[in-house]
C-alpha positions, 0 to 999 in steps of 0.5 A: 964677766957678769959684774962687767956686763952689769958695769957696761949696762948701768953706764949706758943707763945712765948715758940714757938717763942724761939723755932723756934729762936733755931731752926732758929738758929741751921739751920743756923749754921748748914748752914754755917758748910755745906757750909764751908765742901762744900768749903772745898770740891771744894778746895780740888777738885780743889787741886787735879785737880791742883795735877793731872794736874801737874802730867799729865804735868810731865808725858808728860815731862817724856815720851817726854824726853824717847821716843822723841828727846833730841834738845833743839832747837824750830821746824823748823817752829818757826824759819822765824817768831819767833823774829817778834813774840817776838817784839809783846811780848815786845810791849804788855810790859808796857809803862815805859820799854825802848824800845829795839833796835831789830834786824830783821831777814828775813823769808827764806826756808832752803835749804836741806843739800846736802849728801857729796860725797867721796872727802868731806866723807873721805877728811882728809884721804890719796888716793892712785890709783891703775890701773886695770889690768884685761884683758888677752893679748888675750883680748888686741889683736884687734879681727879684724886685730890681732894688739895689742892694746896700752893704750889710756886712763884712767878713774876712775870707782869705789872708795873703802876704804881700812881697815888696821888692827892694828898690834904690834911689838916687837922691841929690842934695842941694845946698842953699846959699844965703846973703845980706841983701843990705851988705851985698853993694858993700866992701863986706858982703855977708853970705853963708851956705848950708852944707848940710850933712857931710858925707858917709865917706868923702867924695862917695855916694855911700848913703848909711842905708846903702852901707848898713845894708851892705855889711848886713848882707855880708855878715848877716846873710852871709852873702860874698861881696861878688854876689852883692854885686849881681844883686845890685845889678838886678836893681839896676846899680853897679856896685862893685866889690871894691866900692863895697869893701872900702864903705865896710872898712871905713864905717867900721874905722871911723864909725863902729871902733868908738862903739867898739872901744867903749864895748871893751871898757864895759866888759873889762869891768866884769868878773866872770868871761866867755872865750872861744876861738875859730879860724879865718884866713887872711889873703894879705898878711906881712911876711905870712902866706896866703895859706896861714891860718889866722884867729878871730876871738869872741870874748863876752860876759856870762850871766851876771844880771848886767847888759850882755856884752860880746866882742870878736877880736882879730889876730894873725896867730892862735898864740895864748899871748893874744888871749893875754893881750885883749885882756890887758887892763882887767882886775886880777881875780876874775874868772874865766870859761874856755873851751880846752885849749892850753894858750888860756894858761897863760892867763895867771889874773884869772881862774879858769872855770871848766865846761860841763857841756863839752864834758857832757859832749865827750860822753855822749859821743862814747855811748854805744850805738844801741845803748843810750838807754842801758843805764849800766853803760858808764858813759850814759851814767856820767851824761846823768851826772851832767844832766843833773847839773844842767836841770838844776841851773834850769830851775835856778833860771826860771826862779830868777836866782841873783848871783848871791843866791845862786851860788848857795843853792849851787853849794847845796845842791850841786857840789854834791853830784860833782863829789859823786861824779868825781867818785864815779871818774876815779873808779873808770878803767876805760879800754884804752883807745876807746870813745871812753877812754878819750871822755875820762882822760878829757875829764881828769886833765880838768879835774882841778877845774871841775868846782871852780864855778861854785866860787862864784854865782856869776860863773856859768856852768857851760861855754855854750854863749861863747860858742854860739857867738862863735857860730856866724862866723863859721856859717859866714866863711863857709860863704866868703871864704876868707879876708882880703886884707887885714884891714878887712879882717880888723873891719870884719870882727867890728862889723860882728861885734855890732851885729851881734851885739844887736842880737842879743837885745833882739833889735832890728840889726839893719835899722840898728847899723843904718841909726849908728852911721846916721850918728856917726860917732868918732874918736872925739865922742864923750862916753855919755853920748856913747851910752845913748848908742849902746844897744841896751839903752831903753830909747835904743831899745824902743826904737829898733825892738825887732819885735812889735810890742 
């Protein structure tokens, strides 16, 4: 009985035992489940801590970029000790990088600027003195002996700028005919008649005055045709817009094109280009809506020491075969700097260069908000490295460094921080989705062209001409808007192209404007004479510097 018993119990514990093992065995599964949706928690927290500090971090960039200043320049601070600071960076570099050859520069107080006076304010405008004559004869006559009394001296007391307002005038030509008095009873009578000039535009009182200071209204002053309008009309003129845009079209077909055309020769001799690009919306393409967007490009030469050229191009769409196109013609082997868009790959002639302003640009828009003097900050760093680069092509300019000797002192000086700068890219492991993130992942897809610019002195360093060039045009859309027509479009970028080509010789752009339609080239105009008209010919120059010399 009791070894049954005993049989009976130890069936049962082992029935207990397969139970508890099931049991043992659920729980612990049951664990792991637990544990696996607890992880999967704390990652999803940590993700949305991630995703909320990106976005904490975007809406600072945002608010600082509405609300605060748009200088890209480090604080003022920074400035006396900022390159020692970067020598410490470098130093913390592996011991395998080369060292570079750093230059220093000594902490100063800067002096504050002082406010011009009249003479500095308005020196580039001319004086005329008026002698004050106020007093009565009465008043001039000696109060004690009743002499009068005689001019003894002069003294300046006050200075006033005096406004004169613009005014139109309608001038008539009247030509003369002349005739033999001798052959007038005669089968042959002989005469002739002076003609003059012929028109600006055929059967149009448009004068040269009139339309340069039109386009320089439009695309200088920014100022819209329909608001030209009522200024005419505070003159006493009516104008209309339509009046204007045909003189604007026409002058810039028949007038500004040769000039233009013989700005694109020179500048297709050159090695080294400046791209950008922008929008601009045409009314009235074929087969386009209204809506589309279209493209203005600016291409113009870098700093190689030859006059300074800069071209503006119109084309319906942001297509890289435009890009090719406008370059047609130009020696293979030249290089070229843009901004990050890939339709320039298409250029297969030249060698792109890599723009260390928008890489700086990147950086700065990832510091921290509070953090821009935290020298452990990765993205301040990687703004010194730039900032080393920028310094030392400050130097070679104030030196005046021919493209020869600027790339040697480029090879010495910089190709080392930009080792070390690689050396630093490699070693960043940014949060993903970060300001930071962006920068690194903008930097490494232009990794190949970092170096490009040390192959030639002539290459810059950032694309800041171009896009300064592409500035007026944005500020001038804001104003009119759009283009009518293609034509107006065409019309529009000659127009720039001969404003901004004034510009960068600081001549006068109305006097510049109103002395090319008094001339008035064309398609038959030899190259020679097209020479005298370039904006860097020393006549050119003498005559319409904007500044008094």
């Amino acid at each position: 009985m009791d070894s049954g018993r005993n049989d009976i119990r130890l069936i049962e514990l082992k029935d207990t035992i397969s139970q508890l093992n099931q049991t043992i065995r659920l729980q612990t599964e049951m664990i792991k489940d637990l544990r696996k949706t607890i992880e999967e928690h704390h990652a999803s927290d940590e993700k949305k801590d991630q995703i909320i500090s990106n976005l904490q971090a975007e809406i600072s960039y945002l608010q600082a970029k509405l609300f605060g200043t748009s200088s890209e320049k480090r604080p003022k601070d920074d400035l006396p000790g900022q390159l020692s600071l970067f020598d410490e960076l470098m130093e913390k570099e592996p011991a395998k990088e080369i060292e570079p050859e750093y230059i220093e520069i000594k902490a100063h107080e800067r002096k504050r600027k002082k406010k011009p006076d009249l003479n500095e304010q308005f020196r580039d405008i001319p004086v005329r003195q008026e002698f004050v004559d106020t007093l009565t004869e009465e008043q001039k006559t000696c109060s004690i002996c009743g002499t009068k009394m005689v001019e003894i001296g002069h003294e300046l007391i006050r200075s006033e700028v005096i406004f004169t307002p613009a005014k139109l005038e309608r001038v008539e030509y009247i030509a003369t005919t002349y005739g033999c008095p001798k052959c007038k009873e005669t089968e042959e009578p002989q005469f002739i008649k002076d003609n003059g000039v012929p028109a600006l535009l055929r059967g149009s009182y448009v004068s040269p005055s009139l339309a340069a200071h039109v386009i320089c209204q439009k695309f200088v002053n920014a100022m819209p045709l329909y608001r030209q309008e009522k200024y005419w009309e505070q003159l006493g003129a009516t104008i209309t817009r339509a009046s204007m845009a045909r003189w604007i079209i026409h002058c810039s077909k028949t007038y500004f094109q040769p000039v233009y055309d013989y700005f694109e020769k020179q500048l297709k001799k050159r090695k080294f280009l400046m791209m950008d690009e922008t929008r601009l919306q045409v009314l009235k393409e074929e087969g386009r809506r209204a809506q589309t967007q279209s493209f203005i490009w600016v291409v113009r030469s870098g700093e190689d020491g030859l006059p300074k050229i800069v071209l503006y191009h119109y084309t319906e769409t942001r297509a890289g075969k435009h890009a090719v196109g406008f370059l047609d013609g130009i020696k293979p082997g030249y290089y070229f700097m843009t901004d990050g868009y890939h339709g320039y790959n298409l250029l297969k002639d030249g060698k792109r260069c890599c723009c260390y302003a928008h890489i700086r640009r990147y950086l700065l828009e990832a510091i921290p908000k509070g953090h821009e003097k935290d020298y452990s900050d990765p993205a301040v760093q990687g703004v010194l490295y730039c900032d080393k680069l920028f310094e030392y092509e400050r130097r070679y300019l104030v030196k005046g460094l021919s493209p020869e000797q600027r790339k040697k002192r480029r090879l010495k000086d910089e190709k080392p921080v930009i080792e070390a700068f690689l050396s630093w890219l490699d070693a960043q492991t940014p949060v993903k989705g970060s300001r930071l993130d962006r920068a690194v992942t903008y930097i490494r897809n232009r990794k190949d062209t970092l170096m490009t610019y040390l192959e030639d002195g002539r290459c810059s360093l950032s694309n800041n001409l171009s896009e300064n060039a592409i500035r007026p045009i944005t500020i001038g859309r804001k104003n009119w808007l759009f283009c009518d027509s293609t034509d107006g479009a065409h019309a529009s970028v000659v127009c720039f192209t001969m404003i901004e080509m004034a510009k960068a010789y600081d001549l006068n752009v109305y006097k510049y404007l109103n002395f090319l339609l008094e001339k008035r080239p064309n398609a038959r105009t030899a190259q020679k004479e097209l020479e005298k008209l370039a904006p860097w010919n020393e006549e050119v120059q003498r005559m319409f510097a904007r500044k008094m010399k």
